[in-house]
N, C-alpha and C positions, 0 to 999 in steps of 0.2 A: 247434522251436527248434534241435535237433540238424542238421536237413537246413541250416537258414541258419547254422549257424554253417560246416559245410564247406565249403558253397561261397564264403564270405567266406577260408574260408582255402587253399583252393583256388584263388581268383581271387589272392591274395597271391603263392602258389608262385612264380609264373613272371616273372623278373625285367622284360620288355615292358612289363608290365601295371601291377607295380611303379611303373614307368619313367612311365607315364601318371598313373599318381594324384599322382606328385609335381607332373607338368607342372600338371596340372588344380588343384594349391594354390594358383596362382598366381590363375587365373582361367575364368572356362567359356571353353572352345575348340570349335571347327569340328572337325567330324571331321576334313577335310582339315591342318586345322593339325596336330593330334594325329599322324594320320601323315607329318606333313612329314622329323622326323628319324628316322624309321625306314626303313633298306633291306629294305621289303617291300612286297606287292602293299594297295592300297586295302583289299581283301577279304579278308584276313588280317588289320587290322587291328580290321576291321568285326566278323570271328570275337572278339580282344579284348578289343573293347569291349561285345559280346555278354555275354560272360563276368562281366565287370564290372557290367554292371548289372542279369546274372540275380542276380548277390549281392548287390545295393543299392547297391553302391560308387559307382557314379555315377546317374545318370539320362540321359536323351535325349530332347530334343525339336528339332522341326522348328520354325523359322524362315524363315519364306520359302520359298527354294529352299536352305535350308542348313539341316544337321542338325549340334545342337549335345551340347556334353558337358558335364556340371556334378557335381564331386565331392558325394557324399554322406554325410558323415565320422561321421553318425551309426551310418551302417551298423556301424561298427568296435567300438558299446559293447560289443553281446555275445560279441566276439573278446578286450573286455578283460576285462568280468566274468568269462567264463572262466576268460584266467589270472589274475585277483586269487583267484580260488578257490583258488590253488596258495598264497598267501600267500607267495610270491617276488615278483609284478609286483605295478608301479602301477597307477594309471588311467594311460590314454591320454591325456596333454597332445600336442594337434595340433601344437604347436611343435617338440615332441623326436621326434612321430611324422616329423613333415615330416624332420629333421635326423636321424631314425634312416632310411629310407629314399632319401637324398642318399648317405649315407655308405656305404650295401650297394651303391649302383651306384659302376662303374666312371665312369662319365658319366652325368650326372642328368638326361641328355632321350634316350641313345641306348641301343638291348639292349645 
């Protein structure tokens, strides 16, 4: 449990990545979409999303000739039981999670 909760918070660190789970609230995307608003290489963002769904945070599946992304918001309980162990946090409402990580980005689809 301890390994999955780092890399959940690990995969959060980095504001890109951030950046992508908001996009993916919306709806599953195409890799290529995913990297559409980022000024970086295809395989950098590959690296990413790699990250992302060694944590659960997303999933990946192939579609044809097209490899999709799909948030996985479950991944995020034992990031919040965590901290409701501190007896300061809530649970996780996906609504205010979405509206808390809009508000950490400068722009909510760009690094």
């Amino acid at each position: 449990m301890d390994d999955k909760l780092d890399l959940v918070f690990a995969a959060l660190a980095d504001p890109t990545r951030r950046g992508i789970l908001v996009m993916l609230l919306e709806d599953d995307m195409a890799v290529t979409d995913v990297a559409d608003p980022y000024d970086m290489s295809l395989a950098a963002i590959s690296k990413h999303l790699a990250i992302l769904t060694k944590a659960g945070l997303i999933s990946q599946e192939k579609r044809g000739r097209v490899k999709w992304c799909k948030l996985e918001p479950d991944a995020m309980r034992a990031a919040s039981i965590w901290m409701q162990s501190f007896g300061q946090f809530e649970a996780i409402d996906l609504d205010a999670f979405e509206q808390f990580l809009s508000s950490t980005l400068d722009r909510p689809f760009s690094p």
